[in-house]
Structures are given as structure tokens and as C-alpha cells.
C-alpha positions in Angstrom: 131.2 73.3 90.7 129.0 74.5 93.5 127.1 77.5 93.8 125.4 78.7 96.2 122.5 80.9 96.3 121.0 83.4 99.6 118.5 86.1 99.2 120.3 88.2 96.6 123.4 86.5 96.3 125.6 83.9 94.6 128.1 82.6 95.8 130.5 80.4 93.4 133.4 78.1 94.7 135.2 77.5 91.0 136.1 81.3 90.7 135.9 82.1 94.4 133.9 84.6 93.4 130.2 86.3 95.1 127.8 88.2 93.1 125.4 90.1 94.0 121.8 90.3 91.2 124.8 89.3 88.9 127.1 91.7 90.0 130.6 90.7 91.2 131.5 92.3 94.2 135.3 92.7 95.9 135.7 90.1 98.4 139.3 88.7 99.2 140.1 85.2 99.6 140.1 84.5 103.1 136.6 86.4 103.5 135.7 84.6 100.9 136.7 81.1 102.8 134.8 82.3 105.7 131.8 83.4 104.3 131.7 79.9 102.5 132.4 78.3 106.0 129.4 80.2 107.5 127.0 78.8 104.1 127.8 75.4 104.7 126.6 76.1 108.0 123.7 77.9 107.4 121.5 78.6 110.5 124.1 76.9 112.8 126.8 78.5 115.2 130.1 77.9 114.2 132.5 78.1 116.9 136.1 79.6 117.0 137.5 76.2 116.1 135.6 75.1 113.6 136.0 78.4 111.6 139.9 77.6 112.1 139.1 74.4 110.6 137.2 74.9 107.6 138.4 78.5 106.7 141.9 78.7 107.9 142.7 74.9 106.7 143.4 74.4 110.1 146.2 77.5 110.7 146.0 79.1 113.9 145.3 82.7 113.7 143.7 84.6 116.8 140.0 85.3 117.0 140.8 89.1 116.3 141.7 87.9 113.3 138.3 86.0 112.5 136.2 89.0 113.9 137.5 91.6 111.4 137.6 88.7 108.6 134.1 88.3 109.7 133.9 91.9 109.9 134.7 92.4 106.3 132.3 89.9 105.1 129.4 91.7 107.1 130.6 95.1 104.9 130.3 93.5 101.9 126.5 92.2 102.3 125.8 95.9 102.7 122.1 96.2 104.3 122.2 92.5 105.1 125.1 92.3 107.2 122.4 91.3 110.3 122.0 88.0 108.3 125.5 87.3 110.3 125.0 87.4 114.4 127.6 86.4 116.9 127.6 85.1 120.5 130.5 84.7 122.6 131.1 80.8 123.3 129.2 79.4 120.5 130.4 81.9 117.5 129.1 82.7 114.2 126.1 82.1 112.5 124.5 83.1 108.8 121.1 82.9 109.0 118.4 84.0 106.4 115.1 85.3 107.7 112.4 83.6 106.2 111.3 87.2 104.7 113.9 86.5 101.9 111.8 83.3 100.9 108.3 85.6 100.4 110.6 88.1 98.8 111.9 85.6 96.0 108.0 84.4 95.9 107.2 88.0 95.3 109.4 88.1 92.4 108.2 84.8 91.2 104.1 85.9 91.1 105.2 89.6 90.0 106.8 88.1 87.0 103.1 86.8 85.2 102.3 90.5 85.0 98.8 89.6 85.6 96.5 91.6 88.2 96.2 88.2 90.0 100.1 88.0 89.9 100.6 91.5 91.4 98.2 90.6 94.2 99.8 87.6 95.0 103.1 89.1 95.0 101.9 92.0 96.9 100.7 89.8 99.2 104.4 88.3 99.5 106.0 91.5 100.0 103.7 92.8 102.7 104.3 89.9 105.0 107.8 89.8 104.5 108.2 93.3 105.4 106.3 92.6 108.5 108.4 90.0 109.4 111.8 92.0 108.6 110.5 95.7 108.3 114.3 96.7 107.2 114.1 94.8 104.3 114.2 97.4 101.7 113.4 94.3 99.3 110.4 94.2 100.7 109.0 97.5 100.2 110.6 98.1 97.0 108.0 95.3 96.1 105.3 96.7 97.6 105.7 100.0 95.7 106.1 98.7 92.3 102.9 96.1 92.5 101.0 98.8 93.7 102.3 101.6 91.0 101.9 98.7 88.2 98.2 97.7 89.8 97.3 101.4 89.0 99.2 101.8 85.7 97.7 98.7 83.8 94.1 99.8 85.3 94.2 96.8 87.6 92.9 98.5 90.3 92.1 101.6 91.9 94.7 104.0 90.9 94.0 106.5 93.1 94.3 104.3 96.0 96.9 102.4 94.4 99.3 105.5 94.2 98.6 106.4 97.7 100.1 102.5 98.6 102.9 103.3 96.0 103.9 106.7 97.6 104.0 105.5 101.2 105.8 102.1 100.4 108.3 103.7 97.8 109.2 106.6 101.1 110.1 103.5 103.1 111.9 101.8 100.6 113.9 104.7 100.0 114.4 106.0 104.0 116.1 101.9 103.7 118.3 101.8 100.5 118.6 105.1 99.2 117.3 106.7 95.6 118.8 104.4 93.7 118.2 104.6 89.9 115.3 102.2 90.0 113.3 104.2 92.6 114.0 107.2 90.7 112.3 106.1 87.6 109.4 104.8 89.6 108.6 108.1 91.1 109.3 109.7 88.1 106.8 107.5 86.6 104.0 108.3 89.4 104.9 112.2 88.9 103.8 111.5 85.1 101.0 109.7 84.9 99.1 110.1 88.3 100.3 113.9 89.0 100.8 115.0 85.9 104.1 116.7 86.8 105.8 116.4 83.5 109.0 118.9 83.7 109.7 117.6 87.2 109.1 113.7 85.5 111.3 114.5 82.8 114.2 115.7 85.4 114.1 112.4 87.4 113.6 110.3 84.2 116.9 111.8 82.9 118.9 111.8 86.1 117.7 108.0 86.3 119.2 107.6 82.6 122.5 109.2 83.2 123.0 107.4 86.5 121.7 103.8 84.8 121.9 103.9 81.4 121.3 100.5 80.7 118.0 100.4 82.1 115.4 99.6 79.3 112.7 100.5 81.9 114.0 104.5 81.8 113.7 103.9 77.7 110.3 103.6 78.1 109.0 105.6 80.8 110.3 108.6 78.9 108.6 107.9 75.1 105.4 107.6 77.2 106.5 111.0 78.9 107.5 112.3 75.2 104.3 110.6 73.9 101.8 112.8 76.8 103.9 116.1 75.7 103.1 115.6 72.0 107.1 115.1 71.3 106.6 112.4 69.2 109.7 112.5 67.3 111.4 112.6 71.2 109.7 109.7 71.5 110.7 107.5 69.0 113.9 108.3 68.8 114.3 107.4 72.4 112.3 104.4 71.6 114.7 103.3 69.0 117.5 103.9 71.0 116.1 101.6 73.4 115.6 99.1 70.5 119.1 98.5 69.4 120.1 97.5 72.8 117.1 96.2 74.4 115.0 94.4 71.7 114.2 91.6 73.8 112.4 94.0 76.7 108.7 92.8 76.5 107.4 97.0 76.7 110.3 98.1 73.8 108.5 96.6 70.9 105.4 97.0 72.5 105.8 100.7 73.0 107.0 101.3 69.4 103.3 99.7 68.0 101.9 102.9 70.3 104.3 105.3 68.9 104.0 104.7 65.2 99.7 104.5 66.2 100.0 108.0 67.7 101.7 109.0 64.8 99.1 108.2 62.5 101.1 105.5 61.1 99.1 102.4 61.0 101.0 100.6 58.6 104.0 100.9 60.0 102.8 100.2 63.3 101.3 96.9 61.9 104.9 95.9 60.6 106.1 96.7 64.3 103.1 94.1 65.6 103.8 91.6 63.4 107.4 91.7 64.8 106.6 92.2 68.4 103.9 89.3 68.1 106.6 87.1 66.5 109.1 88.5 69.9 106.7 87.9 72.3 103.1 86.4 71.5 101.6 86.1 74.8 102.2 89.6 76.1 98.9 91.1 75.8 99.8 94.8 75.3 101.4 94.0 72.4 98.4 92.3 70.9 96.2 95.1 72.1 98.7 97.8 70.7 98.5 95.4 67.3 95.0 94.9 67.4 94.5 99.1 67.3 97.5 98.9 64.5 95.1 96.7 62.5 91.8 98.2 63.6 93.3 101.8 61.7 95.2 100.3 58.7 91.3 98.8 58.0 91.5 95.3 58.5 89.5 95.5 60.7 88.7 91.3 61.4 92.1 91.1 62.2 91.7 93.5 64.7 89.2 92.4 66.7 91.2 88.7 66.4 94.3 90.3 68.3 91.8 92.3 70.8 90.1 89.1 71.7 93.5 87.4 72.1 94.7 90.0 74.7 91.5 89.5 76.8 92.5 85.4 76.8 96.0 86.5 78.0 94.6 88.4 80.4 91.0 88.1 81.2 91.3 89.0 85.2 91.5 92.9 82.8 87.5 93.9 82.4 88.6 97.0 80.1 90.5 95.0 77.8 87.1 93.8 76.2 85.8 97.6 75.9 88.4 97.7 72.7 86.5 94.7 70.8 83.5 96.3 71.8 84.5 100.1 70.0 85.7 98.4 67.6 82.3 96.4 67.2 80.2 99.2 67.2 82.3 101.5 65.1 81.8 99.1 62.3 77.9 98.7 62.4 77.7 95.3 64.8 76.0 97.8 68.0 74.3 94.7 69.5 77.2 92.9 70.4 78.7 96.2 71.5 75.8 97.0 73.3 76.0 93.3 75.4 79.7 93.9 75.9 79.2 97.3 77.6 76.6 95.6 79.8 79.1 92.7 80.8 81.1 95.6 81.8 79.0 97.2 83.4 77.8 94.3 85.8 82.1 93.5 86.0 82.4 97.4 87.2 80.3 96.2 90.5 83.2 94.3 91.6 86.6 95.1 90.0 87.7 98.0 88.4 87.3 99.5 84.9 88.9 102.1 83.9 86.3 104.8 82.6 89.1 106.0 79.8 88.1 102.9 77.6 84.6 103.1 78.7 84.2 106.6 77.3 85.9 105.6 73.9 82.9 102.7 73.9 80.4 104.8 74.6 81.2 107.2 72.1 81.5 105.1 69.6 77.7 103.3 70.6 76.6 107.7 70.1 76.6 108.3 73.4 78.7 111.4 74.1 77.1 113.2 77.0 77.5 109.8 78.9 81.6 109.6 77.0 82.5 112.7 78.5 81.1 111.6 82.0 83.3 109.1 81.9 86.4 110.9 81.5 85.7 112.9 84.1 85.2 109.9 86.0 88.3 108.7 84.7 89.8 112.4 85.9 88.9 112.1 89.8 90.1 108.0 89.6 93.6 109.3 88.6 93.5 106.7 85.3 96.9 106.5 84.1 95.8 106.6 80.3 94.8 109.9 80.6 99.0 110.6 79.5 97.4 109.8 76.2 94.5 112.3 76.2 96.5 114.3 73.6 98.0 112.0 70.8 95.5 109.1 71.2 93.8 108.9 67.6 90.9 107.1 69.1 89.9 110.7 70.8 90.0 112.6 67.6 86.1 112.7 67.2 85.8 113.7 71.3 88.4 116.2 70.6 86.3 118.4 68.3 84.1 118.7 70.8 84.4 122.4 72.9 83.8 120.0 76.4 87.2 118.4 75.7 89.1 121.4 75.7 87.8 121.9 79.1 88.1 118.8 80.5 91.9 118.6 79.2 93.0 121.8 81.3 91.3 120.7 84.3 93.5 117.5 84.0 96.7 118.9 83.0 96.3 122.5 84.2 98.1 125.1 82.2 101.7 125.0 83.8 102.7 121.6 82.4 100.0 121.4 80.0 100.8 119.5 76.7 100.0 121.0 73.1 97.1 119.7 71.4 97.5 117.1 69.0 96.4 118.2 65.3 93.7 115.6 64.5 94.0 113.4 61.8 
């Protein structure tokens, strides 16, 4: 059996068949033949009789005949039918532009979901599409480290959702609004512009026209979650559960759901299982860590939100959760030396002034709290989409600057209801 792989395609010579990111697509035989001749002669010409040879079996046909055979091949790569190139005298030749080897390395650094791995892979992407800048690949890449740099609190999100917009244009200007690039600007209408109804259209219209896609599950609970729909968003949640169970952000997003509905036990139940599912994902120790924190075991707690910042210690915020925790339970001086770690970390990466605030309210500083929510305001922080359900607010809540603050940040059109404090 021999299968052959190039850019986003397989092709397999036991069932004659080509797929494309798993898909099958319709090819007939003789195309088939001739786009395995061209394969076996990748980055060489191959002349009239040479085709006749290896994809005719030798029968003569007329070199009309090859050009719309070659034709038909060219359709069915879609957007990479310039991969194929012809000259007259030397023929045909399928040849993939090194940009399809930084695009697969892309992929390959994207997939450690670490800020180090989005860096690298944005790296990739960015010098792939300026070696091929009609490589939709390319920019699609670029657009999502840059929207997932700002929605994990990587980097800047502000800056990073500038990056995302302009990218995700491109991408689409090259391949269309496909289902995937809905959702994605959905998500940046949600968490960065706070556009929910509009979020909530595209998330849907992503669903009906892909509604396999796990990814669409989730980005609407964490819509439902910023809208106080929390029955919305568990039952989307669980709908994504039965089908996608094995999604790292499925179980991981269920923790945060039961949490925001004020039930820690059951969300400890759902860590335990999502640890168990996938134990080095370090949202879903965080989300179990809080689980824990509430249901008042509290060593536990700090266990899971120490493991987290192992997974993922290129994440400065990540350690502002131990630290809360720390000093919520009467241990202020290593809270204290935690929030000056961070401090001296904010001097050269990011932190995202959401968790700061929750520290320093919890070390009695809530003048300086609220300062850094309105920090975290002008920085565009995605977390803010839990500003209304997140139970680690309820003591800023009560105070009359929240109310304030939460209007300037969600306005009054699309504005959310208040959560009812526990």
C-alpha cells in the first residue's frame, strides 16, 4: 500500500482514492492515474510521453486529452491548482512551494497550546505567507495564534486582536467564510468587542453550517456563560459531550460551568473526570483547582493550581490563582511574595490585570483591585466575558464601583444581567 501525502492531501493507490484533511473528494480514474504520475515526479517536468507512459499504460491518446485530464486534476486541488505548471516542450510538473512545509510546522508548534508554541507557529505561518501570500493556510494560521495569544492572556490582547482582524480579512478575501472562520470572528465579536447578539448570530450560522464542530459547542456556552444563560450553556455543553468527549476544552468547559453555577461539587466530579481524560491540559487543572478551592478542600486546590503553572509556566497569571487562594486562607506572606514575582514578570510579558485584581482583593486591597479591572478594561482581557457569573467577583460585586465599571465594559445594548451572588 502506498500513500502519499502533499500539503493537505492524501493520496492512496489501494483504493485509488484522494482525500483532502480526511475528506474524499471525486476524482475519476484516469485523473487519478495522472495525478499519481505527476507525485512520483514531484518537482520534475514530465513530458507528453512519459505521461503516456505511466498514466495511459502506454495507450496513445492526443495531448488534448492530457491537458483537460490535467485540467480536471487542477479543479479538484481547488486553491492549489498553481501547485501544477506547464511548459510547452518539457510538460507537466507538481511542485509544492516550500510554504506548505512552514505551514505543517505551524500546525505542528500550534498543537502544544503553549504561548511559546503559538509564537513559534506564528512565526511559521508569517513566513510562509510571505513566501506564498495566496496561501489562505497561511493566514488562517496567523489569525488563530494571534486570537488564541489574546484569549489565553498570552499576550497583549489588544494588539493581538488587531493581528487577528487583519490576518482573518486576508484569509477570508482567499478561501471564503467558511464555518471555521465564522466561529473565530464570532469569537473575537464576544470576547474582545463585546458584541454578543451579533456573536450569537455567527456562532449559530457556524453550527448549522458545521455541526460537528466541537469548537462551535464551546464558543457558545462561553457566550451563554457572559449572558448569564447558564442553563443555555450547559445544555449546549452537554450536547457537545455526548459526541465530543474527547475535545480537550469539552470537559474542561463543563468544570467552569457547574463553578459558575455555584456547583462545586459537582464541578469537582467533572475534574476528577476531565483530569483522568486529559491530565496535562492545564485549564482543566486550573478549572479543577477553583472546583476544589470552593467545595473547601482547599490543599487540594492549590495542588491542582500549582500543577497548571508546571504545564504551563511561560503563563505569569496562572500563579495569581495559588496566590488568592493563599491569602484568602490566612497565608498573606506567600501571597504577598507571589504578587511581587508578578509584578517584576509584568515588566516583560504580560499579565492579565483580571487575575491580578482577584489577588489583590483578596490581600484587602480594593481601591488597587478595581484599578486593575479597569486596566484589564482598556487591555481588551478576554476574561472579562466572565465579569458576571464568575463567583470569585461576588465580594467586588457588592461594591457600587462594579456596577460602574461593568456598563462601561458592556454598555447597555448587549449588556448581560447581573448574576445574583451567592
Amino acid at each position: 500500500m502506498e500513500q502519499i501525502t502533499f500539503g493537505p492531501f492524501r493520496l492512496d493507490t489501494t483504493t485509488k482514492t484522494l482525500l483532502r484533511d480526511g475528506r474524499e473528494l471525486e476524482l475519476r480514474p484516469q485523473a487519478f492515474q495522472a495525478l499519481k504520475a505527476l507525485l512520483h515526479n514531484r518537482g520534475r517536468y514530465v513530458g507528453y510521453a512519459q505521461m503516456i507512459n505511466q498514466a495511459w499504460d502506454g495507450n496513445l491518446v492526443s495531448k488534448h486529452t492530457v491537458a483537460v485530464t490535467i485540467g480536471e486534476v487542477k479543479k479538484t486541488l481547488g486553491e492549489f491548482f498553481s501547485w501544477i505548471t506547464y511548459r510547452p516542450k518539457l510538460g507537466y510538473r507538481l511542485e509544492v512551494p516550500h510554504s506548505d512545509d512552514l505551514v505543517k510546522q505551524g500546525w505542528h508548534f500550534w498543537s502544544r497550546r503553549t504561548r511559546e508554541g503559538f509564537e513559534k507557529a506564528l512565526d511559521c505561518f508569517q513566513q510562509a505567507a510571505i513566501e506564498n501570500a495566496s496561501d489562505f493556510r497561511a493566514f488562517e494560521g496567523i489569525s488563530l495564534c494571534y486570537l488564541l495569544l489574546g484569549t489565553y492572556g498570552m499576550r497583549m490582547p489588544r494588539e493581538m486582536y488587531t493581528g487577528f482582524l487583519q490576518a482573518h480579512k486576508r484569509a477570508v478575501e482567499l478561501c471564503g467564510l467558511t464555518p471555521e472562520r465564522r466561529a473565530d470572528r464570532a469569537h473575537g465579536l464576544h470576547l474582545f468587542e463585546h458584541k454578543f447578539e451579533e456573536a450569537e448570530a455567527e456562532l449559530l450560522q457556524a453550527q448549522r453550517e458545521s455541526p460537528e464542530s466541537p469548537e462551535v459547542y464551546v464558543r457558545l456556552t462561553m457566550l451563554y456563560l457572559t449572558q448569564n444563560r447558564l442553563d443555555d450553556a450547559l445544555n449546549i455543553l452537554l450536547s457537545a459531550r455526548n459526541t465530543h468527549s474527547l475535545w480537550p476544552t469539552v470537559p474542561a468547559n463543563e468544570i467552569l460551568i457547574r463553578f459558575c453555577r455555584r456547583e462545586y461539587e459537582a464541578a469537582v466530579v467533572c475534574g476528577k473526570k476531565a483530569v483522568e481524560l486529559h491530565p496535562y491540559l492545564y485549564l482543566v487543572r486550573l478549572f479543577y483547582g477553583e472546583a476544589l478551592e470552593y467545595a473547601g478542600n482547599v490543599s487540594e486546590g492549590i495542588e491542582q493550581y500549582r500543577l497548571a503553572t508546571i504545564m504551563s509556566p511561560d503563563l505569569g497569571w496562572l500563579r495569581a490563582f495559588e496566590a488568592k487562594c493563599l491569602a484568602k486562607h490566612g497565608r498573606r506572606k506567600e501571597a504577598q511574595k507571589i504578587l511581587a514575582e508578578l509584578n517584576q514578570t509584568r515588566k516583560t510579558h504580560y499579565v492579565d490585570a483580571y487575575y491580578m485584581a482577584l489577588l489583590l482583593d483578596a490581600l484587602g486591597d480594593r481601591d488597587q483591585a478595581f484599578q486593575e479591572l479597569e486596566r484589564a478594561y482598556h487591555e481588551k482581557s478576554a476574561v472579562l466575558f466572565m465579569l458576571d457569573v464568575d463567583p470569585k467577583l461576588d465580594a467586588l460585586r457588592k461594591d457600587g464601583r462594579f456596577a460602574v465599571l461593568r456598563n462601561k465594559i458592556f454598555g447597555s445594548k448587549d449588556a448581560a444581567p447581573q448574576a445574583v451572588s451567592a
